[in-house]
FIMARMI-349794 format. One record per residue: x, y, z of N, C-alpha, C in turn; chain. Coordinates in Angstrom, 1 decimal, padded with zeros to 4 digits. Layout:
N
<node n_px="X" n_py="Y" n_pz="Z" ca_px="X" ca_py="Y" ca_pz="Z" c_px="X" c_py="Y" c_pz="Z" c="A"/>
...
***
This chain:
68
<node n_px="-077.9" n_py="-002.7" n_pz="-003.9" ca_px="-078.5" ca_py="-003.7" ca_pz="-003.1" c_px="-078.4" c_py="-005.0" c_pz="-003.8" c="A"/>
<node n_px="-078.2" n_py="-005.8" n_pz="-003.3" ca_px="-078.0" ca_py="-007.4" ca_pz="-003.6" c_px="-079.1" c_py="-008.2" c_pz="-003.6" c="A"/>
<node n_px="-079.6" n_py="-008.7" n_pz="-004.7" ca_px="-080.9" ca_py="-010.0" ca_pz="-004.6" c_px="-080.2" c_py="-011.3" c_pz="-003.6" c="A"/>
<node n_px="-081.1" n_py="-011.6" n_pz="-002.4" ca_px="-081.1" ca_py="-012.6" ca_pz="-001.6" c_px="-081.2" c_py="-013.9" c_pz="-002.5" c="A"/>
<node n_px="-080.2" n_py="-014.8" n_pz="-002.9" ca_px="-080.4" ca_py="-016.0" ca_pz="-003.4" c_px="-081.7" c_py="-016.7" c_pz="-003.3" c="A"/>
<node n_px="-082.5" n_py="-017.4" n_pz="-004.1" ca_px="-083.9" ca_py="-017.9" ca_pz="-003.7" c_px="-083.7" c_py="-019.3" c_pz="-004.3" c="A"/>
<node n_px="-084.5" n_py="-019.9" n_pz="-004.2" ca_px="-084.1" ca_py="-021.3" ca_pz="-004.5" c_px="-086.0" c_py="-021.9" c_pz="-004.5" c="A"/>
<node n_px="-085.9" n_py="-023.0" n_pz="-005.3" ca_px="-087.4" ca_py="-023.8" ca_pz="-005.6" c_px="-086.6" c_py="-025.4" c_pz="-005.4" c="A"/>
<node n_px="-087.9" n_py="-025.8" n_pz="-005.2" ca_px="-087.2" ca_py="-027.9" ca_pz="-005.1" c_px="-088.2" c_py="-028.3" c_pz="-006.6" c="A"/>
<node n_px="-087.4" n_py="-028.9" n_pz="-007.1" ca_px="-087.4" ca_py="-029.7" ca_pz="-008.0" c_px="-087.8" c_py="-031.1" c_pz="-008.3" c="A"/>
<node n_px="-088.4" n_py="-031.5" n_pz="-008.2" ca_px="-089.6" ca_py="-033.0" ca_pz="-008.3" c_px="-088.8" c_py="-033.9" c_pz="-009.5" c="A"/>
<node n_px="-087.8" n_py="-034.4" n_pz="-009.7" ca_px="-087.2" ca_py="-035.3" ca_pz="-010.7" c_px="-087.9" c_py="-036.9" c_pz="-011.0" c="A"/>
<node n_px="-088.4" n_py="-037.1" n_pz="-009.9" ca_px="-089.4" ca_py="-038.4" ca_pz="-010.2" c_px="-090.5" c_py="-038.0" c_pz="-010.9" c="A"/>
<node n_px="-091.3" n_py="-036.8" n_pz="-010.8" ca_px="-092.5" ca_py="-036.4" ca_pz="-011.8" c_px="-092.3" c_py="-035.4" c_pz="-012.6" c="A"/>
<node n_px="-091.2" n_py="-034.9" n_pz="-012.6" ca_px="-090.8" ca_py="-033.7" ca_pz="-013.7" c_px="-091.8" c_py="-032.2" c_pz="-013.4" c="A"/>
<node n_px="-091.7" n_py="-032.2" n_pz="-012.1" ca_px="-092.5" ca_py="-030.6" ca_pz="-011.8" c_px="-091.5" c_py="-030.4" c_pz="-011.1" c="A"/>
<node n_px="-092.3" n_py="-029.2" n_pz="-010.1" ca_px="-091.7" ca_py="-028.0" ca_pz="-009.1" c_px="-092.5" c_py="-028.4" c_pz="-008.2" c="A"/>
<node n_px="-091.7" n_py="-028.8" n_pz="-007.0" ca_px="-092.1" ca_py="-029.6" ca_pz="-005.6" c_px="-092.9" c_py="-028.4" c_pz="-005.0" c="A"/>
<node n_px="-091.9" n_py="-027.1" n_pz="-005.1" ca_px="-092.3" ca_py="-026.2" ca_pz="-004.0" c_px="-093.1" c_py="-024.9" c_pz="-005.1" c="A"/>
<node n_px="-094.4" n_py="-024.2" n_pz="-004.3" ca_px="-095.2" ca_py="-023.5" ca_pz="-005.4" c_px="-094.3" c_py="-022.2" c_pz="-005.4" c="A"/>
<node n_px="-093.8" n_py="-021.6" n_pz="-004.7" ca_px="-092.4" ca_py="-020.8" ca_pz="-004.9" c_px="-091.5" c_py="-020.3" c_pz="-004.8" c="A"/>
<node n_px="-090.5" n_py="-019.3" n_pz="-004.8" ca_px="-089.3" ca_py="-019.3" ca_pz="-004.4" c_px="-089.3" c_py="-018.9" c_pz="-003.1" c="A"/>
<node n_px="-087.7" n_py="-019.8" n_pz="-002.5" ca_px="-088.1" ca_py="-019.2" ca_pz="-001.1" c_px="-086.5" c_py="-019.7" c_pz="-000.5" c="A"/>
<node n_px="-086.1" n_py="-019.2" n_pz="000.6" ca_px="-084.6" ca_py="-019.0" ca_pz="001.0" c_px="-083.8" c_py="-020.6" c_pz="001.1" c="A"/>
<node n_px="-082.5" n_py="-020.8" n_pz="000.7" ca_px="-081.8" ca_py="-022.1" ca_pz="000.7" c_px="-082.5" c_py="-022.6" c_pz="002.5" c="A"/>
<node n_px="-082.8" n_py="-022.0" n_pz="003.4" ca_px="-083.4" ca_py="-022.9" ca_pz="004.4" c_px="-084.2" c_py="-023.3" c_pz="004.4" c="A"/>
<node n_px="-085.4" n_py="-022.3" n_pz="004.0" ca_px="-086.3" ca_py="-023.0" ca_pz="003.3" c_px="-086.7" c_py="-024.0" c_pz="002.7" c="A"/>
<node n_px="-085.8" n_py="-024.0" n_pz="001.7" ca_px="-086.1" ca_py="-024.8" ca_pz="001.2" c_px="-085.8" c_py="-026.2" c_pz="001.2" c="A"/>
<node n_px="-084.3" n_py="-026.9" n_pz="002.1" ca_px="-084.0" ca_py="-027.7" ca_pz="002.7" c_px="-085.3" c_py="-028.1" c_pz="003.5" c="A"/>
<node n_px="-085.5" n_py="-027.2" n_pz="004.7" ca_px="-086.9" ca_py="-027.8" ca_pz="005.3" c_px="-087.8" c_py="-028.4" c_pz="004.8" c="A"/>
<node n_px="-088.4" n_py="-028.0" n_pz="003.4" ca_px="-088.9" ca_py="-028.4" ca_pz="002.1" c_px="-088.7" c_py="-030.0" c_pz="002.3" c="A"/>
<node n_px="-087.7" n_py="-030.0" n_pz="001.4" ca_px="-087.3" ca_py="-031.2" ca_pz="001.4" c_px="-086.9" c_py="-031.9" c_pz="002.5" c="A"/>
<node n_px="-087.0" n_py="-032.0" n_pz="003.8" ca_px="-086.6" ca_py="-033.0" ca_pz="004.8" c_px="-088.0" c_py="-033.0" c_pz="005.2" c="A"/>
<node n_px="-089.3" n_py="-032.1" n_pz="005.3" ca_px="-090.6" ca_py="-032.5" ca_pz="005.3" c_px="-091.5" c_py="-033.2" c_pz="004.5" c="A"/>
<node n_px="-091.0" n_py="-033.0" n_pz="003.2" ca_px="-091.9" ca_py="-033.6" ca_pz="002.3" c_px="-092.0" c_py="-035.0" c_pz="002.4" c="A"/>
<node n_px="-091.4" n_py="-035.8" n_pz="003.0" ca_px="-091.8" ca_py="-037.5" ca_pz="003.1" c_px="-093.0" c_py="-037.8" c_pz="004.1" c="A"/>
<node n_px="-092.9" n_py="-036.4" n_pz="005.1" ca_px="-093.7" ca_py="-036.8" ca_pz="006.0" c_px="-095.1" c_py="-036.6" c_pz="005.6" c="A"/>
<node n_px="-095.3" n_py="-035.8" n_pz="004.5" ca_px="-096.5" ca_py="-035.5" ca_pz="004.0" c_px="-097.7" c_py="-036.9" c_pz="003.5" c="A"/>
<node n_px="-096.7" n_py="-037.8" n_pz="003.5" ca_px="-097.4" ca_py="-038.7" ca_pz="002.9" c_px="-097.2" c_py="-040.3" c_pz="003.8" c="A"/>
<node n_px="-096.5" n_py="-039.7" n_pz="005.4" ca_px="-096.1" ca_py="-041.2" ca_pz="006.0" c_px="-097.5" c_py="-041.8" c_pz="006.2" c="A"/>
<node n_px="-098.4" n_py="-041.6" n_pz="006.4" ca_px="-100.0" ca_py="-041.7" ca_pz="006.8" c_px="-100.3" c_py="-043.0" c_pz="005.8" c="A"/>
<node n_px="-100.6" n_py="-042.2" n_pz="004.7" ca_px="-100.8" ca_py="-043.0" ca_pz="003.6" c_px="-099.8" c_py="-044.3" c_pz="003.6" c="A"/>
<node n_px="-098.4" n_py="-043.9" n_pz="003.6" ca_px="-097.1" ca_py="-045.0" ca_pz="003.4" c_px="-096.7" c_py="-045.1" c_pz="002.0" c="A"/>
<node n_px="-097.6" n_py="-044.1" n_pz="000.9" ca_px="-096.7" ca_py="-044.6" ca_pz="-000.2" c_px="-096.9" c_py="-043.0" c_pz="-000.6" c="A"/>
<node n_px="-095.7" n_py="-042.6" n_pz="-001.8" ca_px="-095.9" ca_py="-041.2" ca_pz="-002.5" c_px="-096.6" c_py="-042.2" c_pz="-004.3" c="A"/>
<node n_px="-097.5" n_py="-041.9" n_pz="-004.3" ca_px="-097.9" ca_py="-041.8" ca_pz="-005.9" c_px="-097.5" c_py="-041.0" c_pz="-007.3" c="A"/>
<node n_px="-096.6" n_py="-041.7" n_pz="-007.8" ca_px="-096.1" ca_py="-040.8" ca_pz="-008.9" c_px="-097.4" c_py="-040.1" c_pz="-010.0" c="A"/>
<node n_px="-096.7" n_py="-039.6" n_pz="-011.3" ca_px="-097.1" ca_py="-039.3" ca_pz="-012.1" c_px="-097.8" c_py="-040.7" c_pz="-013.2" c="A"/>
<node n_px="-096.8" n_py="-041.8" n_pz="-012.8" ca_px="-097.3" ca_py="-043.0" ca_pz="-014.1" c_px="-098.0" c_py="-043.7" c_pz="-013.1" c="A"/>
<node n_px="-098.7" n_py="-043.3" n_pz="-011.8" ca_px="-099.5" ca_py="-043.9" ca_pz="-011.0" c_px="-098.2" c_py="-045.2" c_pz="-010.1" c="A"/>
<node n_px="-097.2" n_py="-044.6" n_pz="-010.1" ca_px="-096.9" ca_py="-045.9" ca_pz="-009.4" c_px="-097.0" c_py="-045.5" c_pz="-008.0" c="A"/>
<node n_px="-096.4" n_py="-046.5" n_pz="-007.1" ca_px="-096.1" ca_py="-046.3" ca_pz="-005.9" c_px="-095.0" c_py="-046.5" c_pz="-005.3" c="A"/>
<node n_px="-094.4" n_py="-045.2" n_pz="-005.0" ca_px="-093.2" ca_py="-045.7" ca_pz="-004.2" c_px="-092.9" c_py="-045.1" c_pz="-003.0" c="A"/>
<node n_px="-091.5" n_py="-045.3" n_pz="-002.1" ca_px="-091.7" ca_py="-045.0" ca_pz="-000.7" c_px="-091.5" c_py="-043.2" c_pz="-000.9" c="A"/>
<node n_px="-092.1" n_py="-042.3" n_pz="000.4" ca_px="-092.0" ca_py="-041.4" ca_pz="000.2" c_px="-090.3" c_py="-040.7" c_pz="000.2" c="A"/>
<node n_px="-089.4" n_py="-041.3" n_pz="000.7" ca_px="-088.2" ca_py="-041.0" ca_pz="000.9" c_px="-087.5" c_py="-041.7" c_pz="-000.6" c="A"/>
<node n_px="-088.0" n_py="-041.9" n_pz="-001.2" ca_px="-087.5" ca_py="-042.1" ca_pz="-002.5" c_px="-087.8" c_py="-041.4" c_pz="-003.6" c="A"/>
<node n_px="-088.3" n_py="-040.1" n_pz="-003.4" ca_px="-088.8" ca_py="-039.0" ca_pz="-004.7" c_px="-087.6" c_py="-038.2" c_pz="-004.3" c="A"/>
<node n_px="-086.8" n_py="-038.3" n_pz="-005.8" ca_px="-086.0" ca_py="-037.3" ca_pz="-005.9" c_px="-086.2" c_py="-036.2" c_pz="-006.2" c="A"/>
<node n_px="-085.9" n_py="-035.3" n_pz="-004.8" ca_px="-085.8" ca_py="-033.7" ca_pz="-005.0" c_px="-084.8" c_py="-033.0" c_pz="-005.0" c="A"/>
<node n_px="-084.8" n_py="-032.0" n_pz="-005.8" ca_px="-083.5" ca_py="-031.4" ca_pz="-006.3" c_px="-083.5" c_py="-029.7" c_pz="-005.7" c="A"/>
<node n_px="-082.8" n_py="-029.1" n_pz="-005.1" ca_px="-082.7" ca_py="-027.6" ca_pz="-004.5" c_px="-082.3" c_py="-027.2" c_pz="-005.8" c="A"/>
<node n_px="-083.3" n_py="-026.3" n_pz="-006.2" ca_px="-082.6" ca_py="-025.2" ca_pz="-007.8" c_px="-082.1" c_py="-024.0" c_pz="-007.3" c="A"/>
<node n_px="-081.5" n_py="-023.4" n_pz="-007.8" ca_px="-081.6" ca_py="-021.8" ca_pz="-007.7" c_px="-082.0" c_py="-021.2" c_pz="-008.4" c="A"/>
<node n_px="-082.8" n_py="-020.2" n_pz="-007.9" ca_px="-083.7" ca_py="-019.5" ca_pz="-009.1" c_px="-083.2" c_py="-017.9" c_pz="-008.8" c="A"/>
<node n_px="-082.4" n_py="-017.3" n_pz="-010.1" ca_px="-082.2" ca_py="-015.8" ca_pz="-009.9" c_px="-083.0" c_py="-015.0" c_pz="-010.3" c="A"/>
<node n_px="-083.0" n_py="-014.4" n_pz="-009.4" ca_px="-084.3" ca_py="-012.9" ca_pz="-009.1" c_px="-083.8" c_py="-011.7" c_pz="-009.6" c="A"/>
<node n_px="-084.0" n_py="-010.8" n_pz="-010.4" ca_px="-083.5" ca_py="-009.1" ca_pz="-010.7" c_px="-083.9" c_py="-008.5" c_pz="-010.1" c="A"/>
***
């Protein structure tokens, strides 16, 4: 039997893990084409050094994470 590829997003503007955890390449895309909206309300994402910037400008990265 074959491990299903899993994958996490990657937070490169704050140096964490966007997503709490592993979950399918659609998934996780969805992930990332939702996450701006999480914060359109407010209008800005707040980093880690307190800045502010737009939410469509936090770089997220699709990892793949291998499962045994």
């Amino acid at each position: 039997m074959t491990a299903k590829r899993r994958y996490q997003v990657f937070n490169h503007t704050d140096g964490i893990w966007a997503s709490p955890t592993p979950m399918t390449r659609e998934e996780a895309e969805a992930f990332v084409r939702e996450f701006p909206k999480r914060y359109e309300r407010q209008g800005f994402y707040l980093t880690a050094s307190r800045e502010r910037i737009r939410p469509e400008d936090v770089e997220l990265e699709l990892v793949r994470i291998d499962e045994d």
